[in-house]
C-alpha positions as CSV (number, residue, x, y, z in Angstrom):
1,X,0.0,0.0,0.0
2,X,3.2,2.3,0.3
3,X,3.5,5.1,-2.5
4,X,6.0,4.4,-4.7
5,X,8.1,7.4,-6.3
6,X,10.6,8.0,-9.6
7,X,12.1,10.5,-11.7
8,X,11.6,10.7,-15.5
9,X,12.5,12.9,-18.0
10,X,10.2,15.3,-19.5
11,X,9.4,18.0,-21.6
12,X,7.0,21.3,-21.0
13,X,5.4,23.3,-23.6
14,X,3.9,26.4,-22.3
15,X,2.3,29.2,-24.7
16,X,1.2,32.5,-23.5
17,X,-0.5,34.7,-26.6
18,X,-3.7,36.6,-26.7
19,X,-5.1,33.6,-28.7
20,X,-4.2,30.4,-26.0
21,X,-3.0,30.0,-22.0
22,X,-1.6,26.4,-22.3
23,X,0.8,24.1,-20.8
24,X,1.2,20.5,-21.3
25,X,4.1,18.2,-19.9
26,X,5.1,15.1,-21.7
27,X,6.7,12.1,-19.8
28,X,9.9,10.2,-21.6
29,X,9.5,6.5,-21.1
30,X,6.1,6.2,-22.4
31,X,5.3,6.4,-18.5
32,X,1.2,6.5,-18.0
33,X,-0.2,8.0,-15.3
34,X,-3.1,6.9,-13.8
35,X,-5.8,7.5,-11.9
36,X,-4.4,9.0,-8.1
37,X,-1.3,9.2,-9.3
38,X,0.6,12.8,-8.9
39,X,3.2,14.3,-11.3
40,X,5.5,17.3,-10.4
41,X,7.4,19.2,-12.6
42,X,11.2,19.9,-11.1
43,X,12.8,22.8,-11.1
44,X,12.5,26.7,-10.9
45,X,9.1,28.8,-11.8
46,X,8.4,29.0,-15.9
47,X,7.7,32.1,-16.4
48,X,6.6,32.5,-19.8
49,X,6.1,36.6,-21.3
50,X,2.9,37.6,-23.1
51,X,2.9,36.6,-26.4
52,X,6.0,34.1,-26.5
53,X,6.3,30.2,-25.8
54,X,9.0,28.0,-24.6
55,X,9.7,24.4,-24.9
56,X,11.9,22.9,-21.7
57,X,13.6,19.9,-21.2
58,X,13.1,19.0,-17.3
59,X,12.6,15.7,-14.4
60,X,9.1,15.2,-12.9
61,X,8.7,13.2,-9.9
62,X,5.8,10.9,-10.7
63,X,4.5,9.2,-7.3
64,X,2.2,6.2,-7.7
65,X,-1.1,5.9,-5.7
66,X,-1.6,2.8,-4.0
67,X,-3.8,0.4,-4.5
68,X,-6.8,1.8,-1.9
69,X,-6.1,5.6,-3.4
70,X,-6.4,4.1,-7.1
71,X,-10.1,2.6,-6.1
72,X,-11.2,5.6,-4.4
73,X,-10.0,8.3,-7.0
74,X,-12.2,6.0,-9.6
75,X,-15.2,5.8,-7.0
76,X,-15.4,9.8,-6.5
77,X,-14.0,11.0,-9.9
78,X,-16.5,11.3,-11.8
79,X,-18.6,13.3,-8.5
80,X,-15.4,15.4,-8.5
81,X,-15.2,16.2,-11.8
82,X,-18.4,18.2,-11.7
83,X,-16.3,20.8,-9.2
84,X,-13.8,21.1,-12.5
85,X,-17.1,22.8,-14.1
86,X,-17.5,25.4,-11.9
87,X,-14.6,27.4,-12.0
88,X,-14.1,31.1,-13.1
89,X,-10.5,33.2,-14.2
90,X,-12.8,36.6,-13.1
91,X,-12.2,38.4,-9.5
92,X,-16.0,38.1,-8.9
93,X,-16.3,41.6,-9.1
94,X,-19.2,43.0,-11.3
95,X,-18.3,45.3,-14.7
């Protein structure tokens, strides 16, 4: 049941223009991550100016659930996923 840890290579894409806010990471190793499992992205802040992109070469730390994480992440996702819905960029100030 103990979590188990490792380091992978990876790349990060992040674009910052008026038309797209993205940034997608890409594991080396054809590693999959699963349902519980957590990825973090080593290394100092990306900071990424208005209107530019960068492509960087870094390690995540990919931590594996166990196996009573893994069921319960499947058992609640799809409750949880509702909260992804319901979220705003906007101060929640009226214009």
């Amino acid at each position: 049941m103990a979590r188990r840890s490792f380091e992978v290579p990876c790349t990060v894409r992040v674009i910052n223009t008026d038309a797209s806010l993205e940034a997608h990471v890409e594991l080396a190793d054809d590693v999959i991550v699963g349902p519980g499992d957590e990825v973090r992205v080593n290394g100092d802040e990306i900071v990424v100016p208005f209107g530019q992109s960068v492509v960087l070469e870094r390690t995540a730390t990919v931590t594996r659930a166990g196996a009573v994480e893994r069921m319960w992440t499947r058992l609640t996702g799809d409750l949880e996923f509702m909260e992804l819905c319901e979220f705003s960029f906007s101060s929640g100030r009226k214009l």
